[in-house]
Structures are given as structure tokens and as C-alpha cells.
C-alpha positions in Angstrom: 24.9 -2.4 -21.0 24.0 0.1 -18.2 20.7 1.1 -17.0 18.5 3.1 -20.2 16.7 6.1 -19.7 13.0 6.1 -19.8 11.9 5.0 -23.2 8.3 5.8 -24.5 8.1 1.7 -25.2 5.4 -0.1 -23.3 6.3 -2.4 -21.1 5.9 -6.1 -20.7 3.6 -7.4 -18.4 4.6 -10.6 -17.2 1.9 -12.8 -16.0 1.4 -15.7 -13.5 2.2 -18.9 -14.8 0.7 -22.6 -13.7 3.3 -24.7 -13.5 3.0 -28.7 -13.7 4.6 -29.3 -10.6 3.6 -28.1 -6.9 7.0 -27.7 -4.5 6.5 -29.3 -0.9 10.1 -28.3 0.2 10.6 -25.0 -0.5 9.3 -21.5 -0.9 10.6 -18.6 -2.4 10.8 -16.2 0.4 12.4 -13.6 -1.5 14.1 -12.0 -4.9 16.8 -9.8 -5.5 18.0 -8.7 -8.7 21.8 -8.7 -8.8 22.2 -7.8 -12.5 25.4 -5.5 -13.1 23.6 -2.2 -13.3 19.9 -3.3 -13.1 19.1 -2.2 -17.4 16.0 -3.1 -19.1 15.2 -6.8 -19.3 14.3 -7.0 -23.4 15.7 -5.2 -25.9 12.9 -5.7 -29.1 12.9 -4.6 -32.3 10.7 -1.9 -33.8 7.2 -2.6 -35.3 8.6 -0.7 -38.3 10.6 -1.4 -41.1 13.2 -1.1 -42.7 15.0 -2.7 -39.3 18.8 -2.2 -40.0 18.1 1.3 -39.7 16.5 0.9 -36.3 18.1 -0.7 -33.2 16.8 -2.8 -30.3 15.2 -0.5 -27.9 15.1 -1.2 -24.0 12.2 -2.5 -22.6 11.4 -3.2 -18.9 9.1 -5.1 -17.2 6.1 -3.3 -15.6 6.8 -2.6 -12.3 10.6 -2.7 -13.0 12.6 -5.9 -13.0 12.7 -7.1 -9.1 9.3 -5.9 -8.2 7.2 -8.2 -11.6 9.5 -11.0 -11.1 9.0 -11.2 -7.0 5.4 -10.4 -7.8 5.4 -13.4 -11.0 6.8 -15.7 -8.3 4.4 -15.2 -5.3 1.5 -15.9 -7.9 2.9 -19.1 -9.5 4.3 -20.4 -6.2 2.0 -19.6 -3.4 4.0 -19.0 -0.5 3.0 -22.2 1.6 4.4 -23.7 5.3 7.8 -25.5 3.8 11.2 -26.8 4.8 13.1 -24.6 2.8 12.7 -20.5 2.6 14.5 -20.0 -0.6 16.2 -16.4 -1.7 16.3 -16.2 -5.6 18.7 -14.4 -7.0 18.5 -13.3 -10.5 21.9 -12.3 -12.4 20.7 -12.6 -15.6 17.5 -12.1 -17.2 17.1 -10.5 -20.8 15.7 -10.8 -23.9 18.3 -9.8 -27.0 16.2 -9.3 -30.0 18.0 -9.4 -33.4 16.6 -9.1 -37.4 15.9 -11.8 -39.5 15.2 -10.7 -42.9 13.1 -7.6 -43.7 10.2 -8.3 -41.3 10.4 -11.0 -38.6 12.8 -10.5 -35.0 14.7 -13.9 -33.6 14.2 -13.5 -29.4 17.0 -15.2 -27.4 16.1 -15.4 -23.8 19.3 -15.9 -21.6 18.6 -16.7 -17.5 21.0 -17.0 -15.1 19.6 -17.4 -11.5 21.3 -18.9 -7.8 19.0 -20.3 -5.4 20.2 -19.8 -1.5 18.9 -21.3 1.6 19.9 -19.7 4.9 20.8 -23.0 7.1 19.6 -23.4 11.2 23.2 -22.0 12.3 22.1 -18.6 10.1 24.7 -19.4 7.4 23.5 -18.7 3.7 24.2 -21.0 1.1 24.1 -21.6 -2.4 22.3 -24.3 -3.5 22.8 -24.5 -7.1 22.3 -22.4 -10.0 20.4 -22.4 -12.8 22.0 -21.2 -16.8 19.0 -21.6 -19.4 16.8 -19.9 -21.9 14.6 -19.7 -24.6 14.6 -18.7 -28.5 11.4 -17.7 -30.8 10.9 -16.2 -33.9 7.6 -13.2 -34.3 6.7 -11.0 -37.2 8.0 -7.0 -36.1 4.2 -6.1 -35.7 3.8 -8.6 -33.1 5.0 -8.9 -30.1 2.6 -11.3 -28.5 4.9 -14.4 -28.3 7.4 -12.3 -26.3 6.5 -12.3 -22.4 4.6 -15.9 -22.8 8.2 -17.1 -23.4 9.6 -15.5 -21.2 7.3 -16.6 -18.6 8.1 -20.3 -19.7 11.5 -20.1 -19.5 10.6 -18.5 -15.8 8.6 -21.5 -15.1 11.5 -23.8 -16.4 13.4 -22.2 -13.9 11.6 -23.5 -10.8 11.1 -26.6 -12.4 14.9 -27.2 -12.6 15.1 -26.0 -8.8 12.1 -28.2 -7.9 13.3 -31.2 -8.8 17.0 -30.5 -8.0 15.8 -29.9 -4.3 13.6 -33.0 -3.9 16.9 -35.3 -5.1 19.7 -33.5 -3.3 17.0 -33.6 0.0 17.7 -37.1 -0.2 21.3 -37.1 0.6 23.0 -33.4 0.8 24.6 -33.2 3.7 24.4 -29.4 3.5 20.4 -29.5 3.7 20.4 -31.0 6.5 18.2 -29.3 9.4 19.5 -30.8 12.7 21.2 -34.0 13.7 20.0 -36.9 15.3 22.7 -39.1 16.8 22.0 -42.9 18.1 24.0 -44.4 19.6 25.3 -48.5 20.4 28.3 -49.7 22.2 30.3 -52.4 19.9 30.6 -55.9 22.1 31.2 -58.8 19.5 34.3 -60.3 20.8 36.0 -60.5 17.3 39.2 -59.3 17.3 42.0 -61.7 19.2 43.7 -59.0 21.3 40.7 -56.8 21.7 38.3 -57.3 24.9 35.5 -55.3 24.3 33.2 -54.1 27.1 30.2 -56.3 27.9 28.5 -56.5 31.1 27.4 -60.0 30.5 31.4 -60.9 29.8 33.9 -59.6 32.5 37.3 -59.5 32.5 39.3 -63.2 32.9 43.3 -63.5 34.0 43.0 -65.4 30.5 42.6 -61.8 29.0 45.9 -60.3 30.9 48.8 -61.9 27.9 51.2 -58.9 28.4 54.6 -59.4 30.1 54.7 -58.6 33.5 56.8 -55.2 34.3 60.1 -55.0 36.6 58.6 -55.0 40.0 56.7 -52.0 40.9 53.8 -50.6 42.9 51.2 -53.0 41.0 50.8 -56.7 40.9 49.1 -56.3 37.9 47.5 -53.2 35.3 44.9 -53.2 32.5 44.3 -50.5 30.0 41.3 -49.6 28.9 39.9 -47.2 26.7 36.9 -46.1 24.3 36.9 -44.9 20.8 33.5 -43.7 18.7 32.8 -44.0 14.9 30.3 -42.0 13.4 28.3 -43.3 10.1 26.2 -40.3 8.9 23.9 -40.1 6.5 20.6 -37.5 5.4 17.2 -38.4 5.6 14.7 -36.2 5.3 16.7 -33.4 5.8 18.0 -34.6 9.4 21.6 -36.3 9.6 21.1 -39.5 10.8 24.4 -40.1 12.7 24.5 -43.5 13.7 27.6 -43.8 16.4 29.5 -47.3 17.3 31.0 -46.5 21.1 34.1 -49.3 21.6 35.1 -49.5 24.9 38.0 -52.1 25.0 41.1 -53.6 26.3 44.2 -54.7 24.8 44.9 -58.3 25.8 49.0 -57.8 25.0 49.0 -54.6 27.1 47.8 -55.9 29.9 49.6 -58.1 32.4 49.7 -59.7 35.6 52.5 -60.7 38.1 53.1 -64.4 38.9 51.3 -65.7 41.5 49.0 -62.3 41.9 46.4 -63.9 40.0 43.7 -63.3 43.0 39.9 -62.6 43.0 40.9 -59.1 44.7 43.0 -57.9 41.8 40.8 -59.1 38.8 37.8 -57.4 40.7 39.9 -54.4 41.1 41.3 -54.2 37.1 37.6 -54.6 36.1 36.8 -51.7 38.0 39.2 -49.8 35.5 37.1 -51.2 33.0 33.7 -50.1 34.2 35.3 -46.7 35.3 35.6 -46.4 31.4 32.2 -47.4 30.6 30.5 -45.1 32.7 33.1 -42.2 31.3 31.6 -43.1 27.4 28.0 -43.3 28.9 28.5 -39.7 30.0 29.9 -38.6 26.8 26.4 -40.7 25.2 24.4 -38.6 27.2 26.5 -35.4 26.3 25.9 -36.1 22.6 22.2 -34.6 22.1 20.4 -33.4 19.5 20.1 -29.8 21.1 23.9 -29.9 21.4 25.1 -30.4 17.8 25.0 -28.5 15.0 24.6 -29.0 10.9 27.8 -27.2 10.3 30.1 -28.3 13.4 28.6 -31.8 14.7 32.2 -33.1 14.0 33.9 -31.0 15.7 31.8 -30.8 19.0 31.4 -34.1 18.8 35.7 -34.3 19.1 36.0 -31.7 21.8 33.6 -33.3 23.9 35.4 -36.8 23.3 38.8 -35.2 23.9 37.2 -33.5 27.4 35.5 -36.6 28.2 39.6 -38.9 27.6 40.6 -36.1 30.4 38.0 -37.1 32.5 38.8 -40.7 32.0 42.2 -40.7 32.9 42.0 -38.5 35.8 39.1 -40.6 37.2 41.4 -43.8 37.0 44.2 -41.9 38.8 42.4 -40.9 41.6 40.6 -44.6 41.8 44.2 -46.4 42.0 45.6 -43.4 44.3 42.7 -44.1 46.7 42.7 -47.9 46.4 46.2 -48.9 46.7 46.8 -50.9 49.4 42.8 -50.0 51.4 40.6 -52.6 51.2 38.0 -50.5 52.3 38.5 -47.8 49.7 38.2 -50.8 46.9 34.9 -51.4 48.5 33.9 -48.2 48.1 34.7 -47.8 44.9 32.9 -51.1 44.0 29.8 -49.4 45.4 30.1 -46.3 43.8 30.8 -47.6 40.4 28.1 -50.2 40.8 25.5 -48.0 41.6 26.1 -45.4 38.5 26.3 -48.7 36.4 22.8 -49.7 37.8 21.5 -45.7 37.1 22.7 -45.7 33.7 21.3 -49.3 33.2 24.0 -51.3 32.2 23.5 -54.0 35.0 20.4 -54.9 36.4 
């Protein structure tokens, strides 16, 4: 039904209700009443017989719908410092009276409300929703019993809300206020063709099992890289994204020459290996709380991996362009790397 004109019926005052429960993660910051045309929230019976003769009649709440139920709510929930600002939407709320007998109306209270949060990115959404209600049964001449169940099945409501909230909190992603990533490099050596990166464990020509190539430029080549996994999970509202950095070799990829098995070229094919470490330490350090998002952590945390492979490989092919064949050049290089190893502290 559409909106009624102005009936001579007097209105329901809803009053504040004391629930059994006190919410410490949300308030209700607002209510909007998104009923198809806004009409009256009961329709009741007359106080006068005979009642087939006399239909329900429209009956609004005082103050109209929005205004007594945003009112109803900032006196049963006292707006208090909370996690969640809440937005309660109500798209249904009436009270459909019918006859029973000759003298006595059956009340069936229908509620249908959505609960939305608007998130730290500014994106609103829906929580859950709520479908419930209440029945009674009052002699025409009375109406008493009305608005106290009304206001109960109000107060069921929040209840349903309350303790929806405080077990989603728990592990809904989507409630999730910011992300804190942590961070620890992977460097059990338990794979049989993985080295992974551990300054305590360097590179050994034991570790090179690839065949050599057709003669070339090198006398021997190691390739290293780094991978990330990422275990999330929501603890009081903040994902807790715990990330595993790999930075490895591949034993069956990497090969050296007969005879080239020198001191010189293991130092230098470690160097490839640190280069790599210090390019995932700068990732790390890219990674920070202020940096990711609720919504797109995933995603930012891919681009920045994907910027961070570019700067990987073109790092390595300026260090061999600059190397090969200069002594000197390796020594600098040795410096340089060791000395951003030493700032980041991952050798004494």
C-alpha cells in the first residue's frame, strides 16, 4: 500500500527499550527508512464492533516512521566511541492487524532491516540483514500490548545484529580495518633442488648440478629469484597478513664449466644471489601498513612485486655488464652489495 492520508487515529508512541546486551563494536550512526512509499507502520482494528464491517485503519508512529525509530534507537543504544558506525536501514516495518472472532485483533509484526558499515577505503557495505517479527493477540478496546511488541521485536533486532557482529569480527575479512603485514624470509634447506637464501649458508660449486652450456661469454651462471606467500587472517578487525619471502636458487639450473670452479666465480654468482636479497628486502620495506588497503592489499601487494622482479633483473644486468672481465668492478660491486646487506642487517 501507498502512503494514507492523515487519519484522526492517535498514534503510537514507541518508547526506549533496555536491552540485555550492551554493543562494544558498533553504533548506529544513522536510520533511513527505505519502505516503498513510506505508509503508516500499523494498520489496527477499531475499538468497535461489529469488526467485518470495519477495516484496519493506518496508524503511524509519532513523529512519523524515520524520525521515532532514529529517535527509539539513540535511546536504547547510546551512541558511544565504537569500531563500527552502523547505517540501519529499515525496509520493512508494519503491524497488519486482522479479526479474530467478534472482539479480539491477531497483530503480526513483519521487520525487515539491512545493517551497512562504510569501510576505511569509503566503500559501504552490507553486513547482513535481518527478516523477523512478532505476533499477539488484544481485546479491540485495548491496544496496550501493541507498541511494547513492537518495541521487542525492535530490540530483537539489535540483538540479532549484536551478536552477528561480535562473531563475524572474529574472522570477516570484509570488517577488517587496516592490514598489518609481517613478514619472514623462508631458509630451511628442505627441498633437494632448491637453495634457499641464508646468510649463514652461501652458495657451494656442490649447489651448481646443471649442464654446462655450449661455450659462451660465462664460465658459469646461477639463477636466482624470490617468490612471497601470503597467509591472512582477521583479528580484531585488522588482517593479520603473515608473509613467507623465498629467495632461492634452482640447483639443476645452474651450472658451471669444467675447470672454472674458482673462488672468483663462486664469489661472483653469490653476488647474484645477494643482489636478489636486497631486491626482496626493498619490496619488505615497501609492503607497509600505510601502503595497503582492506579492499586492494592483494593487488598492491602484486604490482609492487611485479615492479620490484623489473628491478631485479635489470639490477643483475647491469652487475654482469659492469663486471665481466674487471676485476675491479667485481670489487666494487662486493662493496656495494655488502654494505646495503650490513644496512638492512642481514650480515653483521
Amino acid at each position: 500500500m501507498g502512503a494514507q492520508p492523515p487519519t484522526s487515529e492517535k498514534p503510537l508512541v514507541l518508547l526506549p527499550a533496555t536491552p540485555a546486551f550492551t554493543p562494544t563494536l558498533f553504533t548506529i550512526k544513522q536510520v533511513r527508512d527505505e519502505r516503498p512509499g513510506r505508509p503508516a507502520v500499523a494498520w489496527l482494528l477499531p475499538a468497535t464492533p461489529p469488526v467485518a464491517a470495519s477495516p484496519a485503519r493506518a496508524v503511524e508512529l509519532q513523529g512519523g516512521t524515520e524520525a521515532a525509530l532514529r529517535q527509539f534507537v539513540a535511546r536504547t543504544l547510546p551512541a558511544r566511541p565504537a569500531r563500527y558506525g552502523v547505517t540501519m536501514r529499515v525496509r520493512e516495518c508494519r503491524v497488519q492487524e486482522t479479526a479474530v472472532g467478534t472482539n479480539q485483533a491477531a497483530g503480526q509484526i513483519s521487520l525487515h532491516l539491512a545493517f551497512d558499515w562504510v569501510n576505511p577505503e569509503g566503500r559501504t557495505i552490507t553486513l547482513t540483514e535481518y527478516r523477523g517479527g512478532a505476533r499477539y493477540l488484544r481485546p479491540l478496546a485495548n491496544r496496550a500490548v501493541v507498541e511494547p511488541t513492537l518495541r521487542q521485536a525492535l530490540v530483537g533486532s539489535l540483538a540479532y545484529f549484536n551478536t552477528w557482529l561480535t562473531r563475524a569480527a572474529a574472522h570477516d575479512v570484509r570488517l577488517a580495518t587496516a592490514v598489518h603485514p609481517t613478514f619472514r624470509y623462508y631458509t630451511r634447506q628442505t627441498e633437494p633442488d632448491t637453495v634457499f637464501y641464508d646468510p649463514a649458508r652461501p652458495l657451494t660449486w656442490a649447489d651448481f648440478t646443471g649442464q654446462p652450456r655450449p661455450k659462451g661469454r660465462y664460465a658459469a651462471s646461477v639463477f636466482p629469484s624470490f617468490a612471497y606467500q601470503g597467509r591472512p587472517r582477521v583479528v580484531n578487525g585488522v588482517i593479520e597478513l603473515d608473509m613467507i619471502l623465498k629467495i632461492f636458487v634452482v640447483r639443476s639450473s645452474s651450472w658451471v664449466d669444467a675447470g672454472q670452479q674458482t673462488a672468483e666465480h663462486l664469489n661472483h654468482e653469490q653476488r647474484h644471489f645477494d643482489i636478489v636479497r636486497l631486491v626482496a628486502e626493498r619490496f619488505r620495506r615497501k609492503a607497509t601498513p600505510d601502503s595497503l588497503t582492506v579492499e586492494d592489499y592483494n593487488s598492491i601487494l602484486q604490482l609492487q612485486y611485479l615492479k620490484s622482479f623489473t628491478e631485479m633483473n635489470h639490477i643483475q644486468e647491469q652487475y654482469d655488464a659492469e663486471t665481466h672481465g674487471s676485476p675491479l668492478a667485481q670489487e666494487r660491486w662486493n662493496r656495494r652489495i655488502d654494505e646495503e646487506l650490513r644496512q638492512y642487517g642481514i650480515i653483521p
